[in-house]
C-alpha positions as CSV (number, residue, x, y, z in Angstrom):
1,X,-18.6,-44.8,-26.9
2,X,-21.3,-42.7,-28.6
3,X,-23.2,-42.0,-25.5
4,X,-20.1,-41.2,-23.7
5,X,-18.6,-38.6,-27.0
6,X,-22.1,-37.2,-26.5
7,X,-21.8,-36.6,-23.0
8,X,-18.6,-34.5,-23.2
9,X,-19.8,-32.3,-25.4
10,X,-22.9,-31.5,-23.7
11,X,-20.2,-30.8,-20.1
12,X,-18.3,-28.1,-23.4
13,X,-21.5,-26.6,-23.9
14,X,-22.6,-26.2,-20.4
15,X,-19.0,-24.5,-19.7
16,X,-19.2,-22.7,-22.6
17,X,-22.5,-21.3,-21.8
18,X,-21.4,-20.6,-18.2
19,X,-19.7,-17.2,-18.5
20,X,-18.4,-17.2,-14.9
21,X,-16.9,-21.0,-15.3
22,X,-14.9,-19.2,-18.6
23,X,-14.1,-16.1,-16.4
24,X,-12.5,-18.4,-13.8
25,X,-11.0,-20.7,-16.6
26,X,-9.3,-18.2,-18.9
27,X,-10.2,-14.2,-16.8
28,X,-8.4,-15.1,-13.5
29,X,-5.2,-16.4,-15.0
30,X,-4.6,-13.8,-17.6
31,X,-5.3,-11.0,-15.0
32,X,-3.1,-12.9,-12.3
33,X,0.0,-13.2,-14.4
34,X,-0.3,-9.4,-15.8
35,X,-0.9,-8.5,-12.1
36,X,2.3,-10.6,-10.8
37,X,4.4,-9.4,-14.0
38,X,4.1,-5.9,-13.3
39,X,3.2,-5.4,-10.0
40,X,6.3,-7.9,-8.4
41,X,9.5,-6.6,-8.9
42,X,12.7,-5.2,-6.9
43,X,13.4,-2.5,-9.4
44,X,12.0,1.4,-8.1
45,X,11.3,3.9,-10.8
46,X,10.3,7.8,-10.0
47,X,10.5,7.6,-6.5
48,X,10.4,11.1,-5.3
49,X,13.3,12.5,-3.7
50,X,14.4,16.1,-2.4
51,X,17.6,17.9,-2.6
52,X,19.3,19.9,0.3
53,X,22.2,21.4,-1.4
54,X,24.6,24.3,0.9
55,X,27.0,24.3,-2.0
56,X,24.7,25.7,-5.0
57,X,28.0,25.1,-7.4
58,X,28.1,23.7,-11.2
59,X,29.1,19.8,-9.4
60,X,26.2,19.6,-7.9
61,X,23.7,21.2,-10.5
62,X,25.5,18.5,-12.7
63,X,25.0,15.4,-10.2
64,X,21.2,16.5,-9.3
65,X,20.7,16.8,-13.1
66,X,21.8,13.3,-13.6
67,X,19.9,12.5,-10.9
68,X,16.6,14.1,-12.2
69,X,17.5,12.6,-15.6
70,X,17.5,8.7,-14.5
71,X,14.2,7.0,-14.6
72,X,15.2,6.1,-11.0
73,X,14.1,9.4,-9.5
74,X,12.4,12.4,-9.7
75,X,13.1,15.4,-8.0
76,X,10.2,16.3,-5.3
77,X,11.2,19.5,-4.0
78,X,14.8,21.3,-2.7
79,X,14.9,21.8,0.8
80,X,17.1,25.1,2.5
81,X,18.0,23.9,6.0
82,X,18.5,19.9,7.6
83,X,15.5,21.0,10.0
84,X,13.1,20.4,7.4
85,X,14.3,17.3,6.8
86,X,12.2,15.9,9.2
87,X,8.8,17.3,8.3
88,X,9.4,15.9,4.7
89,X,9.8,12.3,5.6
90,X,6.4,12.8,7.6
91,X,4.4,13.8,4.9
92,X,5.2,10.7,3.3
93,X,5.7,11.2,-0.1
94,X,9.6,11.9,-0.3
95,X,11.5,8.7,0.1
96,X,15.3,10.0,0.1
97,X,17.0,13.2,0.4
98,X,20.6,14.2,-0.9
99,X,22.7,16.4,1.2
100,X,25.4,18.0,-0.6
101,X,28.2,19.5,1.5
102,X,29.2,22.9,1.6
103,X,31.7,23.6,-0.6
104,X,31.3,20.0,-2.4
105,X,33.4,21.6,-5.7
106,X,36.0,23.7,-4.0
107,X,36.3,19.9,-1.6
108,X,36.7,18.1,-4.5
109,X,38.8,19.8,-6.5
110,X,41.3,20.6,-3.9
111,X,41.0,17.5,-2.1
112,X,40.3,15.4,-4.5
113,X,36.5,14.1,-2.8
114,X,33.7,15.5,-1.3
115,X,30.8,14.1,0.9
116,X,27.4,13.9,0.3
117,X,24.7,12.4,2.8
118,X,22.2,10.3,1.5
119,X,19.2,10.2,3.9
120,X,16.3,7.4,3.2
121,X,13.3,6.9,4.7
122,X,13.5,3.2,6.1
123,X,10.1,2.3,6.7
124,X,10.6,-0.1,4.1
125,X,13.8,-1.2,4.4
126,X,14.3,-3.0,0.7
127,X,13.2,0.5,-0.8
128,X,15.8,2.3,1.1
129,X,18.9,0.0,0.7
130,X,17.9,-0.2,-3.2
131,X,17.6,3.8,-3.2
132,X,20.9,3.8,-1.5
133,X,22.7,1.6,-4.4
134,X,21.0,3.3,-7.3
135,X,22.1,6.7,-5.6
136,X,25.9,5.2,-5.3
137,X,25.7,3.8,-8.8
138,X,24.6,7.3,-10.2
139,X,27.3,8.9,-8.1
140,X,30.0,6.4,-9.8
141,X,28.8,6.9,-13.3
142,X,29.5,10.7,-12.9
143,X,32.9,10.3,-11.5
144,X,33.8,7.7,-14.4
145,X,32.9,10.2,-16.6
146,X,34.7,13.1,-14.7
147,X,37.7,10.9,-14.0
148,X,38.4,10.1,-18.0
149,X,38.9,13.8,-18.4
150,X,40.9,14.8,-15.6
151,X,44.2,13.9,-14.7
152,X,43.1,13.6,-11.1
153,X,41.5,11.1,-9.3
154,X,38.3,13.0,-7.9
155,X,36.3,10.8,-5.1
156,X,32.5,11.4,-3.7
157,X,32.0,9.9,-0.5
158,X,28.1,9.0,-0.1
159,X,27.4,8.9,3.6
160,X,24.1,6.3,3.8
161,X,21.8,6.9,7.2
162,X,18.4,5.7,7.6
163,X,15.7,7.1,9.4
164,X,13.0,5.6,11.4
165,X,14.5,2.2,11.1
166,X,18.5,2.3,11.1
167,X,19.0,-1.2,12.0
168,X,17.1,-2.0,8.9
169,X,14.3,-4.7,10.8
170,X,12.2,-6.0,8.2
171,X,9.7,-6.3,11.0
172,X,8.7,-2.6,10.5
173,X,8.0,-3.4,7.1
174,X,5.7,-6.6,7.9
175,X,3.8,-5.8,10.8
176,X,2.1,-3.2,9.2
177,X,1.3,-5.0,6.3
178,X,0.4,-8.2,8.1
179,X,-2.0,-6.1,10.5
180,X,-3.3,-4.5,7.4
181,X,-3.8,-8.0,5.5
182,X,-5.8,-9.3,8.5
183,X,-8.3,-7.0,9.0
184,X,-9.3,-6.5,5.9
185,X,-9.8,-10.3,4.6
186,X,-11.2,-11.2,8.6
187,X,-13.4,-7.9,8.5
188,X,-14.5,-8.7,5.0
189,X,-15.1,-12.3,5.0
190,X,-17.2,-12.2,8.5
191,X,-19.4,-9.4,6.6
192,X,-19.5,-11.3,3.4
193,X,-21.3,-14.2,4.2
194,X,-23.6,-12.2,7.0
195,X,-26.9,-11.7,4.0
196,X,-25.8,-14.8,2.1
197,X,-26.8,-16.9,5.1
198,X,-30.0,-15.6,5.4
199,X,-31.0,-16.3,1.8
200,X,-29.6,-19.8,2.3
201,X,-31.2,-20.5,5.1
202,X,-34.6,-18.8,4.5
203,X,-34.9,-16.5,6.9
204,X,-34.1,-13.8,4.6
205,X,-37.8,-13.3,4.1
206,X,-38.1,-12.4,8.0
207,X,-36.2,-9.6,7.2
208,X,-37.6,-8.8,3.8
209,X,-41.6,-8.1,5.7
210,X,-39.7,-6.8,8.9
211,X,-40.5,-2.9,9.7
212,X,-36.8,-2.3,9.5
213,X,-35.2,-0.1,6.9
214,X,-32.6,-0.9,4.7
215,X,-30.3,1.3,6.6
216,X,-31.0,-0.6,9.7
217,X,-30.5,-4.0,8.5
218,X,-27.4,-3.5,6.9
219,X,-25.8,-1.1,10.1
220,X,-27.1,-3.9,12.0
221,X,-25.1,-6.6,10.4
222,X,-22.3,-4.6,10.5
223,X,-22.7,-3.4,14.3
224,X,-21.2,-6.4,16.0
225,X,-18.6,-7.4,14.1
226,X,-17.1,-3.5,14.6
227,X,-16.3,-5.1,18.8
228,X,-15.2,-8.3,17.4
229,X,-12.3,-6.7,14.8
230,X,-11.9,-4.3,17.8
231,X,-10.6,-7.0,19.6
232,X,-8.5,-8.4,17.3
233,X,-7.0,-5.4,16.5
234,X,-5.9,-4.9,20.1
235,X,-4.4,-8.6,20.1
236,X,-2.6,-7.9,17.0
237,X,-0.9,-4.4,18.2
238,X,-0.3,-5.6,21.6
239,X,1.5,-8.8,20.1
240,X,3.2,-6.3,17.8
241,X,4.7,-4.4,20.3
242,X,5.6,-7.0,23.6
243,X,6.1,-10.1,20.5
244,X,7.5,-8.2,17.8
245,X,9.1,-5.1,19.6
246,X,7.8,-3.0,16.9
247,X,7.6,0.9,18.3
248,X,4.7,3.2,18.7
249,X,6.1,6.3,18.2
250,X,3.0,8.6,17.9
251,X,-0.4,8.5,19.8
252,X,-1.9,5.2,20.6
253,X,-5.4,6.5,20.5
254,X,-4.8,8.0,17.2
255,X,-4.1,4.8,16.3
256,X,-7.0,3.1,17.9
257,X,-9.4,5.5,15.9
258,X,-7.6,4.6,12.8
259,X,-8.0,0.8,13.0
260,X,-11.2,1.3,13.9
261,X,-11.9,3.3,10.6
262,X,-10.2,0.8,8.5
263,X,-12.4,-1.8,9.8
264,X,-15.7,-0.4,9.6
265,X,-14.5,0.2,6.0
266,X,-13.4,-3.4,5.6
267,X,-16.8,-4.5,7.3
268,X,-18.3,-2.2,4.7
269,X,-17.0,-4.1,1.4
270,X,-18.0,-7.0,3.3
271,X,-21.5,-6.2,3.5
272,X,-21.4,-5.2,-0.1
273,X,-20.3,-8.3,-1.1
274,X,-22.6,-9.8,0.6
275,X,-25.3,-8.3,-1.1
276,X,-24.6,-9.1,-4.5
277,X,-23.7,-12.5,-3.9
278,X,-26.5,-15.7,-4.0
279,X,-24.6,-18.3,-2.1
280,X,-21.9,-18.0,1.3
281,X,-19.6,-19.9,-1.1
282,X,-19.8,-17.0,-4.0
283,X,-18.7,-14.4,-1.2
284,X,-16.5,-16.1,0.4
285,X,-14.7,-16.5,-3.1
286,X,-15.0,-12.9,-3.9
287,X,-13.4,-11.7,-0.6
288,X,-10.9,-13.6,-0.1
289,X,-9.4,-14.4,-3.8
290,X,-11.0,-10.9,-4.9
291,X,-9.5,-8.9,-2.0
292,X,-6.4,-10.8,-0.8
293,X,-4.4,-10.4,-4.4
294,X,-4.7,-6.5,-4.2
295,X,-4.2,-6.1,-0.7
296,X,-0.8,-7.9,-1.2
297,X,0.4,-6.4,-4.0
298,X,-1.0,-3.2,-4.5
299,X,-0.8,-2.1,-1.2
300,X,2.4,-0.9,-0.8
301,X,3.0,-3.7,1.5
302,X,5.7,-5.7,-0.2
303,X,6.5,-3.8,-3.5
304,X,6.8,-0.3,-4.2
305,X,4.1,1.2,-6.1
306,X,5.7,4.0,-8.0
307,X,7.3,1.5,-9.4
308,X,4.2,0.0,-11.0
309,X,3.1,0.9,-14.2
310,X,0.5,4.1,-14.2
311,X,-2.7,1.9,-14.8
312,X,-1.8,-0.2,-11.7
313,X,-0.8,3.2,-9.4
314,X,-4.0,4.3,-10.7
315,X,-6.2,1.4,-9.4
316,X,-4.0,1.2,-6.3
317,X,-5.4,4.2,-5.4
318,X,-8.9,2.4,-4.4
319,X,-7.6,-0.1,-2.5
320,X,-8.4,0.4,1.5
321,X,-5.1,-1.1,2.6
322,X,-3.3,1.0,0.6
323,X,-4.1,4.5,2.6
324,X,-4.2,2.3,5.8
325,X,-0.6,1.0,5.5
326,X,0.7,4.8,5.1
327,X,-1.4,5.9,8.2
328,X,0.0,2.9,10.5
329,X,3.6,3.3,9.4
330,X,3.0,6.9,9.8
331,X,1.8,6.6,13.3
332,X,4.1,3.8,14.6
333,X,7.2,4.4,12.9
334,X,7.2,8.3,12.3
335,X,5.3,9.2,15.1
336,X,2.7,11.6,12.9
337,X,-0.4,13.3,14.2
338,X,-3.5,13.8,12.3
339,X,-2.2,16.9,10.8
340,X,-0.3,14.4,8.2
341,X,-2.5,11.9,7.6
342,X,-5.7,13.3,7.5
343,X,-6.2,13.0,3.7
344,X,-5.9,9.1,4.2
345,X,-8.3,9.4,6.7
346,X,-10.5,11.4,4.8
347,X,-10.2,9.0,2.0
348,X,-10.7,5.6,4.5
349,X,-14.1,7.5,5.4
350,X,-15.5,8.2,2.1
351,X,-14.9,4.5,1.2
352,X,-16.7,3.4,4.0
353,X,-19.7,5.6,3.2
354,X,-19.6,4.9,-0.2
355,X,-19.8,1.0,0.5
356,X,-22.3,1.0,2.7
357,X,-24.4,3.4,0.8
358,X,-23.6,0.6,-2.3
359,X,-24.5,-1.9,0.0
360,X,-28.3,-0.2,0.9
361,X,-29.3,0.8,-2.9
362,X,-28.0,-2.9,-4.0
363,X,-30.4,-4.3,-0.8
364,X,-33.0,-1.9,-1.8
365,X,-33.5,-3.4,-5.2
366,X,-33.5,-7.0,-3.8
367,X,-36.3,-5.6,-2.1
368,X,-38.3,-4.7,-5.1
């Protein structure tokens, strides 16, 4: 009994000692259920909207105000004319816009209601229906409130329409994301393990006295799998489109050069990754249980992320799939051109330099 008391303390102290075996013990599932708590939930908070208002009266200065004074919304710009509508929703950040009526006071007090359009960018259809009940809930509060006073009944008439998706098809909300999700994890895990197996299976010193640069051995593990995610990026649009029916409204080659961006900057991590890891089994861990957590839920993909606290909008912000998703949807859905996505491309391009020049200063001291 001794000898068995004695060898369970000795497993304590070798845990104990092991600072990755107490990282995955008690670091994963404290960072898991903080990133779960905050990052899943239905709610939207300071989603940017704009305002198109023909009346200019004290009703709707008072409805806008409340608007702007909810923790629901926050007022993006005002717009003069419905043409510009259009060009908002493309830029991306603008996920609703109120259309107030001409006349909406004179209309309501002589007819007792007015109408006011509210426009929503349904992309993501779960945003826009939720943007669509917190706008009617808003609208209901202020006519309780009017109504109490008054000894007429006074009745605003929201008029809901949804652009880019009026049928509401989750599909245009999941194909994206899906595509996004499998590239990066495919692309990343193919990478990962790329230098691992070398060092596992001794051949890494080949490469070690070879001529070849740094440069050149990581471009050169990165090379082939570039045509291998090409084709599976054509198999996953093509079944997207015949499978799926989901539409391609902009240019298919614009979209072609922005897969094949993301990739290469997927392929990138993976070669990082691989890099710093000692064993297949340690990269494959990283990029898949490392990577797939944040793609999903600080993406954009599934939850809204101005509805995140700030830390978590703030590390969203380095996440690949995040600039990717906005660039598909963009392209497939709102039929962009470069000319409104070119800081996520910008962005997609100085990850992928930025890894792979990680990935040849972290080689270059392995060589040392």
């Amino acid at each position: 009994m001794k000898r068995f008391i004695g060898f369970i303390k000795k497993e304590f102290y070798h845990i104990f000692r092991d600072r990755r075996s107490l990282f995955i013990l008690f670091g994963m599932p404290i960072a898991q259920i903080l990133l779960f708590g905050f990052a899943i939930t239905n709610e939207i908070n300071n989603v940017d909207i704009a305002i198109l208002d023909h009346s200019k009266d004290a009703t709707t200065k008072e409805i806008i105000n409340k608007m702007a004074s909810s923790k629901y919304f926050s007022i993006h710009q005002f717009i003069e004319k419905e043409s510009d509508i259009e060009a908002v929703f493309k830029k991306g950040k603008v996920k609703a816009v109120l259309n107030f009526e001409k006349g909406f006071s004179e209309n309501l007090i002589k007819e007792n209601y007015a109408n006011i359009q509210v426009i929503t960018d349904a992309t993501d259809p779960n945003t826009a229906n939720t943007i669509s009940n917190y706008v009617n809930a808003i609208l209901q509060n202020y006519l309780k409130e009017q109504n109490k006073s008054s000894v007429q009944v006074y009745q605003i008439v929201p008029q809901t329409h949804m652009v880019y998706n009026p049928e509401l098809k989750s599909v245009y909300m999941f194909v994206p994301g899906v595509m996004t999700i499998i590239l990066m994890l495919v692309s990343a895990m193919m990478t990962s393990i790329s230098i691992t197996r070398e060092k596992e299976l001794g051949t890494m010193e080949i490469l070690l006295v070879s001529p070849l640069k740094p440069i050149q051995v990581i471009v050169g593990k990165v090379f082939p799998y570039i045509f291998l995610s090409i084709i599976n990026a054509i198999v996953i649009i093509v079944l997207s489109i015949f499978i799926f029916k989901m539409p391609v409204q902009g240019s298919l080659f614009l979209l072609g050069m922005e897969s094949v961006l993301f990739i290469i900057t997927a392929l990138a991590l993976g070669i990082l990754i691989s890099t710093i890891s000692a064993t297949q089994q340690t990269a494959m861990m990283i990029s898949l249980m490392g990577l797939m957590l944040p793609v999903i839920l600080l993406s954009g993909f599934i939850f809204p992320i101005t509805s995140m606290p700030l830390p978590l909008q703030i590390i969203s912000n380095i996440i690949p799939a995040k600039w990717f998703i906005i660039i598909i949807k963009g392209i497939m859905l709102k039929g962009v051109g470069l000319q409104y996505v070119w800081k996520e491309t910008l962005i997609l391009l100085g990850m992928a330099v930025f890894f792979i020049g990680l990935s040849v200063k972290k080689y270059k001291i392995r060589l040392e």
